[in-house]
C-alpha positions in Angstrom: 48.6 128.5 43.8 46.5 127.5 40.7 46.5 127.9 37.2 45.1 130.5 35.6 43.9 131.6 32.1 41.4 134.2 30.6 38.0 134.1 32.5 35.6 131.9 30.8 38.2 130.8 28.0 38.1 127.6 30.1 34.7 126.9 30.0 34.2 128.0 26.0 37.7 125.8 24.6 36.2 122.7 27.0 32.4 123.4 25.7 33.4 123.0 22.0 35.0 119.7 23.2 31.7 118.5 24.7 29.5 119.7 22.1 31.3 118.4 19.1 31.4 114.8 20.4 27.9 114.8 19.1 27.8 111.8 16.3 24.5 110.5 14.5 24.8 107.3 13.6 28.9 107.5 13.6 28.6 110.8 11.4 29.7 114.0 13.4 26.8 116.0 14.4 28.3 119.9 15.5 25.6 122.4 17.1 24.1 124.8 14.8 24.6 128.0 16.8 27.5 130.2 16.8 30.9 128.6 18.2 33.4 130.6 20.0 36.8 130.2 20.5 39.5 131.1 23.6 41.9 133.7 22.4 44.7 132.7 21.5 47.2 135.1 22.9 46.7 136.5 26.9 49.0 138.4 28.9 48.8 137.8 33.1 50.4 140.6 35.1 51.0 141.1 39.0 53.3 143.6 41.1 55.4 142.6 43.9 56.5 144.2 47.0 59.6 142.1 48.2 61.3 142.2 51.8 63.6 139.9 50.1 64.6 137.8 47.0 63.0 135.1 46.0 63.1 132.4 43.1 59.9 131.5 41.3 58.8 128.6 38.9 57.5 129.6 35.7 55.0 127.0 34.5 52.6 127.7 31.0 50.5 126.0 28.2 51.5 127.4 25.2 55.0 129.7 24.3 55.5 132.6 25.8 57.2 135.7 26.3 58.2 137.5 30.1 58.9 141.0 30.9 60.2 142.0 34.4 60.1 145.5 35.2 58.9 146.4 31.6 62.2 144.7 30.3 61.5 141.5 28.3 63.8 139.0 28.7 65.8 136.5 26.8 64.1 133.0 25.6 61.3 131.5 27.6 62.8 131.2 31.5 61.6 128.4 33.8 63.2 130.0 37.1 63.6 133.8 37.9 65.5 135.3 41.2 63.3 138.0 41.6 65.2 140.2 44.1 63.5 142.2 47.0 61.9 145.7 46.1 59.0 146.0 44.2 58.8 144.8 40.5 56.3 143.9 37.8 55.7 140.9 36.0 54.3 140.6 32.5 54.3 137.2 30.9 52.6 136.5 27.6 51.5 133.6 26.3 50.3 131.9 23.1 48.2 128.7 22.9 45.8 128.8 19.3 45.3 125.1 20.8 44.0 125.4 24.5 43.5 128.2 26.5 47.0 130.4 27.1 47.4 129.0 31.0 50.2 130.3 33.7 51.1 128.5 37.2 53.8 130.1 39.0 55.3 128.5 41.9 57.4 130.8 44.7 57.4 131.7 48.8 55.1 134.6 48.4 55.3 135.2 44.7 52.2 133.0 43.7 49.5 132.4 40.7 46.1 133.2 41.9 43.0 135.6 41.8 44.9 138.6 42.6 47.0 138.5 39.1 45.1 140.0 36.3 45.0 139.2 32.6 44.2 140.7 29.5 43.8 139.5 25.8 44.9 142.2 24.5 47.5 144.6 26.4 48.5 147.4 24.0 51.7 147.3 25.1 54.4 149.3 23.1 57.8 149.7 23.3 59.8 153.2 23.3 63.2 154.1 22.3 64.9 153.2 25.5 63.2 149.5 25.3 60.7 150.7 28.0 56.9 148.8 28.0 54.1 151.2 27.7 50.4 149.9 27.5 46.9 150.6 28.0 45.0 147.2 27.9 41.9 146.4 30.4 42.5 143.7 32.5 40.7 141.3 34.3 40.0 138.9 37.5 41.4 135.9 35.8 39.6 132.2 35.6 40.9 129.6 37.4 39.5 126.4 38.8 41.1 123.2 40.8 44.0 123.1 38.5 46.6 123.4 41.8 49.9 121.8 40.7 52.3 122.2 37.7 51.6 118.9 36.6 47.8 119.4 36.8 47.4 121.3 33.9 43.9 122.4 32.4 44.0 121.4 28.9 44.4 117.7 30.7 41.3 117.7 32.3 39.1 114.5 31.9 36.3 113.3 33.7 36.8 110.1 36.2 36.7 106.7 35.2 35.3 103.2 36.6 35.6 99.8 35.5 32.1 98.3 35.7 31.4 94.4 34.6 28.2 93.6 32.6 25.1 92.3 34.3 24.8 89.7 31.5 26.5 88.8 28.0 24.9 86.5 25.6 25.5 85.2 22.1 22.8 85.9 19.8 21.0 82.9 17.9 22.4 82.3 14.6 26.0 82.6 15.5 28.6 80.6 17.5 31.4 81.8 20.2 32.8 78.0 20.3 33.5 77.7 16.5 34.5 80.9 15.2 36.0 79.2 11.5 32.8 78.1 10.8 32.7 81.4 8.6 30.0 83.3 10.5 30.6 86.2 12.6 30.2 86.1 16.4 27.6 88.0 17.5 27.1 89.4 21.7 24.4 91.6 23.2 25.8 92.7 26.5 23.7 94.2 29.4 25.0 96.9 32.0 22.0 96.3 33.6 20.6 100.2 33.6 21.1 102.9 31.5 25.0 104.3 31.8 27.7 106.3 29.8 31.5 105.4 29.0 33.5 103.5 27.1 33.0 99.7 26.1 35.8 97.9 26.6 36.9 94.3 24.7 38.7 92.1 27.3 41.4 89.5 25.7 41.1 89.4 21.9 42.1 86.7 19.4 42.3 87.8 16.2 41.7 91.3 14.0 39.3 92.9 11.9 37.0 95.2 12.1 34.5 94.9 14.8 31.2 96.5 14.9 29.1 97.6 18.0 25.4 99.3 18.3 24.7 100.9 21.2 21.2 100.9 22.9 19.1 102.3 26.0 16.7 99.7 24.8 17.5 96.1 23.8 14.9 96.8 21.0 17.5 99.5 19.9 20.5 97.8 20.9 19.5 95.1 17.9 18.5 97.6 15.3 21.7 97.7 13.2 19.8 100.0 10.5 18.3 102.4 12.7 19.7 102.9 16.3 21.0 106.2 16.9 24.4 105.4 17.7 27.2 103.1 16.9 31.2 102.3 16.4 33.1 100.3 13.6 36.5 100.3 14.5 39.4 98.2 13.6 40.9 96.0 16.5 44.1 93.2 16.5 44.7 90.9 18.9 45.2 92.9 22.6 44.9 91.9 26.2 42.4 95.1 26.2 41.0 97.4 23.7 38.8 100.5 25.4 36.7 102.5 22.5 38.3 105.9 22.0 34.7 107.5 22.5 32.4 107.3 25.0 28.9 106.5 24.4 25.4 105.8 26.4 24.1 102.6 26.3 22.2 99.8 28.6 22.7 97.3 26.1 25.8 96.9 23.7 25.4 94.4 20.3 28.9 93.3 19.6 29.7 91.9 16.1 33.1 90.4 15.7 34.4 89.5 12.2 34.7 86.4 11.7 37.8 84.5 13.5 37.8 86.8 16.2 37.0 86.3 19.8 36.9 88.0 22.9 37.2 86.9 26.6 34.5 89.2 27.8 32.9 92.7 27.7 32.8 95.1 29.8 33.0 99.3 30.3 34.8 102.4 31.9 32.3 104.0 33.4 32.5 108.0 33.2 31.4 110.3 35.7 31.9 113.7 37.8 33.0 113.0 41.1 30.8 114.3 43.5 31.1 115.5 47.2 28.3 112.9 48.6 28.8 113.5 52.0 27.2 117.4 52.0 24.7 116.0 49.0 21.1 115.9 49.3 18.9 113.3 50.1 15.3 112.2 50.5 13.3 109.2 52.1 10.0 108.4 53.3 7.4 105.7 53.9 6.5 105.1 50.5 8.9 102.8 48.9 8.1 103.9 44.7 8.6 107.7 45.7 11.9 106.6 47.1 13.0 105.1 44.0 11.8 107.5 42.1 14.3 110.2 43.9 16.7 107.7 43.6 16.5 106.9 39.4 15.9 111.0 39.4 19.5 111.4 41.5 20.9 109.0 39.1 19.7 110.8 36.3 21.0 113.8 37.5 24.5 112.6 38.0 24.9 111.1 34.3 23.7 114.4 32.8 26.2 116.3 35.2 29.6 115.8 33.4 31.9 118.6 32.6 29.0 120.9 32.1 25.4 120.0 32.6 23.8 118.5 29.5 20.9 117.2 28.3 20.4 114.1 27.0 23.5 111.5 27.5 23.0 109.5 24.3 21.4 112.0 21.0 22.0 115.6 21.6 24.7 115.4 24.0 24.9 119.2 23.8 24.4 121.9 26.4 20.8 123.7 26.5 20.0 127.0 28.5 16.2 125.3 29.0 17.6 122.0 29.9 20.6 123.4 32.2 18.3 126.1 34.1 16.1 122.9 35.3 19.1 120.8 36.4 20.8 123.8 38.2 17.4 123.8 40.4 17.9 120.2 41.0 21.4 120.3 41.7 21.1 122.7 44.3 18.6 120.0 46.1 20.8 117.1 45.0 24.7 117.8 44.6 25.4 121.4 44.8 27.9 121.3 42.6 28.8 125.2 42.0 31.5 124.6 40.0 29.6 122.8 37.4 26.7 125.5 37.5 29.0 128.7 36.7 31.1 126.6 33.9 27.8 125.9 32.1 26.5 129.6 32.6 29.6 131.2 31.1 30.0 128.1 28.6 26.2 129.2 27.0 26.8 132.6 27.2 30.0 132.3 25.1 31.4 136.2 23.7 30.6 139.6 22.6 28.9 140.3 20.5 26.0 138.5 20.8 24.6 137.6 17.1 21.7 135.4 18.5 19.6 133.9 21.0 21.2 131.2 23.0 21.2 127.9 21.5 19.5 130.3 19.1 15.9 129.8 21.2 14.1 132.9 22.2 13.0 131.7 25.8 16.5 130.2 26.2 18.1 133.6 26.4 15.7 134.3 28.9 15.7 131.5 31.4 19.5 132.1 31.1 19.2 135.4 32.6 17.4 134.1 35.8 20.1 131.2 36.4 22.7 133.7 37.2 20.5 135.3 40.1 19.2 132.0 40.6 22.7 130.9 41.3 23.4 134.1 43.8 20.2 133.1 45.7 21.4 129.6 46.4 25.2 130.4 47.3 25.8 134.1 47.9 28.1 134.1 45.7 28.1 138.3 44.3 31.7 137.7 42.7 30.3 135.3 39.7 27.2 138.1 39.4 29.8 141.1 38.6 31.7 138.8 36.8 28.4 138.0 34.6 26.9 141.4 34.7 28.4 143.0 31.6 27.7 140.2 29.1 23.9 140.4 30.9 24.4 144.0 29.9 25.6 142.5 26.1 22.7 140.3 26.1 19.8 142.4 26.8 20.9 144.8 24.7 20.7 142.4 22.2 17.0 141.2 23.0 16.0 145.1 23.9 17.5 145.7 19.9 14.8 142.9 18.5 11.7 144.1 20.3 8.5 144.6 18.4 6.4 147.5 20.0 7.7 146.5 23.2 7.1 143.1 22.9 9.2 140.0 22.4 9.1 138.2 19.3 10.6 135.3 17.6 12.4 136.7 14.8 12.9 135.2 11.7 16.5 133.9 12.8 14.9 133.1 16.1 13.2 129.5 17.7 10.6 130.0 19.7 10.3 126.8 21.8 8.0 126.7 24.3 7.6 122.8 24.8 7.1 120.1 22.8 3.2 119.6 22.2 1.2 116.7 21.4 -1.6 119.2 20.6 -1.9 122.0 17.8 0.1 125.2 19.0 1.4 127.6 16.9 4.7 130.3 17.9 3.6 132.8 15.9 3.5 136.5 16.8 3.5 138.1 20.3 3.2 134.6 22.6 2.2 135.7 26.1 4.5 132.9 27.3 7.4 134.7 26.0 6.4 138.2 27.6 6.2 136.4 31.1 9.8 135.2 30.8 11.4 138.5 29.0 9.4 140.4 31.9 11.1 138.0 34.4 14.6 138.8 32.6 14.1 142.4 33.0 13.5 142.2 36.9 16.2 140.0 36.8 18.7 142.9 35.3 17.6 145.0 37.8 18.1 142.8 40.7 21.6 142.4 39.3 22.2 146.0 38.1 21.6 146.9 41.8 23.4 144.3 43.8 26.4 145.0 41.5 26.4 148.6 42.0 28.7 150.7 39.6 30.7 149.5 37.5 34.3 149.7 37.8 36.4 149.9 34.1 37.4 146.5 35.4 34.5 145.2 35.0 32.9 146.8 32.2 36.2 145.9 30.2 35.0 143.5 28.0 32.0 145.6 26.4 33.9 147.9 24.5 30.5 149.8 24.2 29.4 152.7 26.5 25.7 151.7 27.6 23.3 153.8 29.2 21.7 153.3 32.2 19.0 151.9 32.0 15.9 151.2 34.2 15.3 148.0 33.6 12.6 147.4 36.8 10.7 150.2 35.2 10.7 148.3 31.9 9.7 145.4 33.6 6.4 147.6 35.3 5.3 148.2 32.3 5.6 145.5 30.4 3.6 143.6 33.1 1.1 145.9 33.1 0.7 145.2 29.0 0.2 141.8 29.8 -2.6 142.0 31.8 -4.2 144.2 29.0 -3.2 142.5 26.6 -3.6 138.6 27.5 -5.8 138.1 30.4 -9.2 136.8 29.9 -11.8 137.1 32.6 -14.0 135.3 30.6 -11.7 132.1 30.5 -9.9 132.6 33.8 -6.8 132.8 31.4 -3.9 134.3 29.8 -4.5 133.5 26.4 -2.0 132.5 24.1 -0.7 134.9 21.3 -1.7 137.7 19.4 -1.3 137.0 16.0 1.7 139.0 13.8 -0.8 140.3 11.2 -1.8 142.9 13.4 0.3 143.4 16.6 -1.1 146.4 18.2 -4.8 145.0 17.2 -6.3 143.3 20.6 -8.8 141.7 18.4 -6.0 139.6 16.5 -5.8 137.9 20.1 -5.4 134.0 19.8 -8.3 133.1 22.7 -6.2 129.7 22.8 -5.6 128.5 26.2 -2.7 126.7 27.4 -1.0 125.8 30.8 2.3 127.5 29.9 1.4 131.1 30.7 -0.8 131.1 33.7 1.3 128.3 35.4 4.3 131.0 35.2 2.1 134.2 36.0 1.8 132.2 39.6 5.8 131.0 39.5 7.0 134.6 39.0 4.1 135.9 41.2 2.2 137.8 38.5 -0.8 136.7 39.5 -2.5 138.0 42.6 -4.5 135.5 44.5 -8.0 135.7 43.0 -6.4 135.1 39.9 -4.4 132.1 41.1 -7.9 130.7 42.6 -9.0 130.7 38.6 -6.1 129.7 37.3 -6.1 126.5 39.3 -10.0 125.9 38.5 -10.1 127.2 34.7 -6.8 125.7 33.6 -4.4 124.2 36.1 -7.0 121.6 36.9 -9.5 121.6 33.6 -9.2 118.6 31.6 -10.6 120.4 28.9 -7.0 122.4 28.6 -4.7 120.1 26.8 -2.3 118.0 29.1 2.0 118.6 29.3 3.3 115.2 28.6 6.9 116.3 29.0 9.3 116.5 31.7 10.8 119.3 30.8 6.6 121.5 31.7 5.8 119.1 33.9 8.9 120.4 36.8 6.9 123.8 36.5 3.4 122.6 36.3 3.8 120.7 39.3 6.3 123.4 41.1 3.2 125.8 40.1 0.7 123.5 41.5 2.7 122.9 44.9 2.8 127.0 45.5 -1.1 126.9 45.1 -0.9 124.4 47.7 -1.4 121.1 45.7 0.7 118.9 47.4 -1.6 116.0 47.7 -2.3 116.2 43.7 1.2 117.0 42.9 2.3 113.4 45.1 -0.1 111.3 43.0 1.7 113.0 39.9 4.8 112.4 40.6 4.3 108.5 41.4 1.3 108.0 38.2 4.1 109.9 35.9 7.6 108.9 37.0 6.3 106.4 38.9 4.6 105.0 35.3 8.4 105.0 33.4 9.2 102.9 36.4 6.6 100.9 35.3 7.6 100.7 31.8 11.4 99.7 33.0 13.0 103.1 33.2 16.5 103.0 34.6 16.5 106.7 34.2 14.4 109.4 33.9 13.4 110.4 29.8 13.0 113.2 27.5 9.2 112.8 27.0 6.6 110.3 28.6 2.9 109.9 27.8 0.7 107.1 29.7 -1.2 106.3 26.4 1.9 105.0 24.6 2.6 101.4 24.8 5.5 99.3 24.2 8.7 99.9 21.9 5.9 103.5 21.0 8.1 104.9 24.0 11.3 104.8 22.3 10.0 107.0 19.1 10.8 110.8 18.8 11.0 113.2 16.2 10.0 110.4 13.6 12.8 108.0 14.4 12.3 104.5 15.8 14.8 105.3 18.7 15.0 109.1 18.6 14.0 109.4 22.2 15.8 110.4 24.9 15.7 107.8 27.7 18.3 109.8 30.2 17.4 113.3 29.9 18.5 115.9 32.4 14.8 117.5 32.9 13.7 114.1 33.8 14.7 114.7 37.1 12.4 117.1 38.2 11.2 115.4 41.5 14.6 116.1 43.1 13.8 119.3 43.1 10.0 118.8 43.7 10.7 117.0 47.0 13.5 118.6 48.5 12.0 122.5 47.4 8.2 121.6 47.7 8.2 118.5 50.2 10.9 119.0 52.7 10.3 122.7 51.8 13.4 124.2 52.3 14.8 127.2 51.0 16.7 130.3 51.2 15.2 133.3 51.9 18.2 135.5 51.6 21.2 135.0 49.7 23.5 131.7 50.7 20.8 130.3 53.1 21.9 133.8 55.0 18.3 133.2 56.1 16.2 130.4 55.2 12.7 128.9 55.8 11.2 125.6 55.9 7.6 124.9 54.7 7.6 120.6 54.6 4.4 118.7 53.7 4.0 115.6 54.9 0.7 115.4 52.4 -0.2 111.6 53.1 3.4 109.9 54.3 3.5 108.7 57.5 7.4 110.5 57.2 9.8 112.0 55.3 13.1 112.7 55.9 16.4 114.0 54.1 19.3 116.5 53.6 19.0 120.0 51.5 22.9 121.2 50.7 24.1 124.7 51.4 27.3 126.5 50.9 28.0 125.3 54.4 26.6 121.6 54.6 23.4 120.3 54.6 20.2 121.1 56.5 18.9 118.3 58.1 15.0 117.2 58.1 12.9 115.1 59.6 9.0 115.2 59.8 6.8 112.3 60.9 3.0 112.8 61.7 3.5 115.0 64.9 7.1 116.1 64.5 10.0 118.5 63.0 13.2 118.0 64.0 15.7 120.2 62.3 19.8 120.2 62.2 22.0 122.9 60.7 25.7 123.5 59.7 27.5 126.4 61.0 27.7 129.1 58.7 23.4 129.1 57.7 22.1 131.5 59.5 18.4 131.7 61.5 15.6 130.4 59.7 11.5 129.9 59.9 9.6 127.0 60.4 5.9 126.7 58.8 4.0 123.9 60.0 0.2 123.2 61.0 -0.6 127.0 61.0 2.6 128.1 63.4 5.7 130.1 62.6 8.7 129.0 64.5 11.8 130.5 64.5 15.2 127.9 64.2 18.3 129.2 65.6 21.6 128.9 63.6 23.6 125.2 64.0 21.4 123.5 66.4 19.2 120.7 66.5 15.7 121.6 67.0 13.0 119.2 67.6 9.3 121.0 67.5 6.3 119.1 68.4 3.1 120.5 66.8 
């Protein structure tokens, strides 16, 4: 028995929660794409075959209406003695507040994924007080939501109580003589960079008291300019928690005067996490072990109820951003459940009026996470459940095309990256083709492993779409790129051709960046001669301007590692992460470039404090280490098959865990050994090492000496 409600109602009512808790400097800060909303009114309906009568529980958020055997009934029952035979149950219910939700509790008469639900059933009434209808109904959502009591509009995420690492009064003010007429003034220190709620512990007094929040101490004293902060009102109270929750390191506390408090401290938030089947990684060398370890962290403060960005500015949920942290997740946490709310929370509902998060290439790394997701677990249900607003989607982006290329529109943002180097957007960007191409295959991989579609599944179109041949589209797009972009004179893809002319190929902009040859070689667009160039001309030419964030970096160095890097990609990851560590980081941040010094690390997007210092792409050597270093991966659906490929580069040994759908896989490597344990339920999978192929049999230890 769960709850249930209309599927991916959930996800969008909770996502305009989390996304409007965005404030700038105490001033609400909503997202600027469109907004959708749960509907309000959903009908559930099941049939029962009885060998005998039962009573069930009727349980709902919102009012509601029920009809048993296309007779509604009087007032809004709690019980019904549903007698044996078979029957029909309709029950509406309305909920403009949280999504419409049913539990129903019986012997055999229960709520769960056989019910179907509709949001709007066309159900009419005849002359004899008979229900007719037509609606469309659906597989409905549900989640972990298994008792009455447990209801989803409750859900919250876990909390902590955490004590400060320090608390000090500030020069200039006094604790001990608080009628001396000036304010009492605390910076408190948590010690590394968290998230929750602070909380004032035994106050004297009222007033309004005032607190700035900072990942910095620099920011933390900067009442004019850090990015976030509270003034609330407070009287005297064994306890006082902030109703909102913030991130912070440090915490300036301003009391007015004639108030005092016994301490500070917080509620930490967080996801609770399975850690016994989570991922792990450790070797010889001590900074890439804490670099895993801040990354992991990183990770698990930027996993909440869906996977954000960054904790403390945007607070919001990105398709770039998320696609990244699902990779790492599936090395670190493997939280599913988080994965497909985010997925359906971005896509939102028909019809589609822009790009997601309004971002050209955010649409398009969208499309990939959903097969992403299906490579990792298996799971085909949450594909057909995604495939028809795919279908939506791609109609939209097919419907914006310019000659068969895609372009930023007007209404559009073209991304890209954040540059410290001159780069326009403008036109046909050969980056872009690379990741619509990408979406296309993606379609096709989908289209097929879905099969037809049954009216259930297409219910929520509303559109009759043709079928289209979407790895033919694909074909040829490629082969337009190669035309179009590829330079054997520079060993390149160049960067755009410029929208004055598109079909002209000498309006071609001959710059050369990393972005679109480092994902010719990720999505395998590039056949090995042209890999050997890439690497030479641009991967490793310090002539082609350097990525300096995160967020380019995870596929710079994943590109890098499958042209067999590893040894360069190592040093990377410890001169780049390793040099935040060096600069104090607690967790991983939105941008980091060596040449920067001091309080210069905090600045973004001209503000003092603007960047991010806990950003989700941040993380990317969780994934780097587990997928590239320990090498593991599946090579069919679910881990169904899977293949190992670690490199030990120059460690003396690594070892760690890489989560499946059934429990980690195991891994150690030292200078002369493998050993490998996996769960029951993976199925046979390859070892690569020193030149041999060796097959692993299914949930066994296996110990190779090479």
């Amino acid at each position: 028995m769960t709850w249930l409600w209309y599927p991916a109602d959930f996800e969008i009512w909770l996502g305009n929660r989390f996304n409007n808790r965005r404030t700038e400097r105490g001033a609400m800060f909503p997202p600027f794409w469109k907004q959708d909303s749960h509907w309000a009114t959903v009908e559930f309906s099941r049939e029962y075959e009885l060998a005998k009568p039962e009573t069930i529980r009727i349980y709902v958020e919102g009012r509601y209406n029920f009809m048993f055997d296309g007779k509604l009934q009087f007032g809004e029952p709690t019980e019904w003695l549903v007698p044996a035979g078979r029957h029909k149950i309709n029950i509406k219910v309305h909920n403009p507040a949280s999504p419409p939700a049913l539990f129903i509790e019986g012997e055999t008469i229960k709520s769960d994924a056989s019910w179907r639900v509709t949001h709007e059933d066309k159900i009419w009434i005849d002359e004899n007080g008979v229900a007719h209808g037509s609606g469309i109904y659906l597989v409905p959502g549900f989640w972990n939501f298994n008792t009455p009591s447990d209801r989803p509009s409750l859900f919250r995420l876990a909390r902590e109580e955490w004590k400060a690492v320090s608390s000090h009064v500030l020069s200039g003010t006094s604790s001990d003589e608080p009628s001396n007429g000036k304010a009492t003034t605390l910076l408190v220190d948590f010690g590394r960079e968290t998230m929750g709620y602070i909380v004032l512990n035994g106050i004297q007094g009222h007033g309004i008291v005032e607190l700035y929040y900072g990942e910095s101490e620099a920011e933390a004293l900067d009442k004019d300019y850090c990015e976030t902060l509270d003034k609330l009102e407070v009287e005297t109270c064994p306890r006082f928690v902030v109703p909102e929750s913030k991130a912070f390191r440090f915490v300036q506390v301003v009391l007015p005067k004639g108030m005092t408090v016994e301490s500070v401290s917080m509620e930490y938030e967080y996801l609770p996490q399975d850690l016994a089947s989570s991922g792990s990684f450790e070797c010889s060398d001590e900074e890439l072990n804490r670099i895993w370890q801040v990354g992991a962290y990183t990770m698990d403060l930027t996993t909440r109820e869906f996977m954000m960005d960054g904790i403390k500015r945007d607070r919001w949920t990105w398709s770039g951003d998320a696609i990244q942290s699902y990779l790492m997740n599936y090395y670190l946490r493997f939280d599913c459940d988080t994965v497909k709310r985010t997925i359906r929370q971005l896509r939102g509902k028909d019809p589609v009026s822009s790009h997601i998060n309004t971002i050209l290439d955010y649409t398009f790394y969208w499309f990939k996470s959903v097969y992403d997701y299906y490579q990792y677990t298996g799971d085909r249900d949450f594909v057909c459940e995604m495939y028809p607003r795919m279908l939506t989607l791609m109609d939209y982006c097919l419907g914006r095309l310019s000659e068969g290329w895609a372009i930023g529109q007007p209404d559009d943002w073209v991304f890209i990256d954040w540059v410290d180097f001159p780069m326009h957007k403008r036109g046909i960007v050969c980056f872009e083709q690379f990741l619509f191409c990408k979406s296309l295959e993606t379609m096709q991989l989908c289209k097929d492993l879905v099969g037809p579609l049954s009216t259930l599944q297409m219910s929520n179109l509303h559109l009759s779409y043709p079928d289209v041949d979407y790895g033919a589209k694909a074909a040829e797009l490629r082969e337009k790129i190669d035309k179009t972009f590829w330079s054997p004179a520079a060993h390149a893809y160049l960067h755009a051709l410029e929208p004055s002319n598109l079909s002209n190929p000498s309006n071609l902009n001959s710059q050369v960046t990393k972005f679109p040859s480092m994902f010719a070689i990720l999505y395998g667009y590039a056949d090995e001669q042209r890999q050997r160039e890439i690497l030479e001309h641009v991967m490793q030419n310090p002539e082609v301007p350097a990525i300096t964030t995160p967020y380019m970096r995870f596929y710079e160095l994943a590109a890098l590692c499958q042209l067999g890097q590893h040894d360069d990609v190592l040093s990377e990851i410890k001169a780049y992460w390793g040099g935040m560590l060096h600069e104090g980081a607690t967790t991983f941040w939105e941008k980091y470039n060596p040449e920067m010094k001091g309080d210069e690390h905090l600045t973004m997007y001209g503000r003092p404090y603007g960047k991010s210092l806990c950003h989700a792409w941040g993380a990317s050597p969780v994934y780097l280490l587990g997928r590239y270093f320990l090498g593991i991966e599946p090579t069919s659906p679910g881990y169904t098959t899977w293949q190992a490929k670690p490199h030990l580069s120059n460690l003396d040994w690594m070892r760690g865990a890489v989560p499946t759908p059934f429990g980690p896989i195991r891994i150690e490597v030292s200078k002369h050994k493998v050993t490998l344990t996996t769960p029951l339920g993976v199925g046979p999978g390859t070892l690569f090492i020193d030149g041999k192929t060796i097959s692993i049999p299914p949930a066994q230890a296996t110990i190779i000496d090479y």
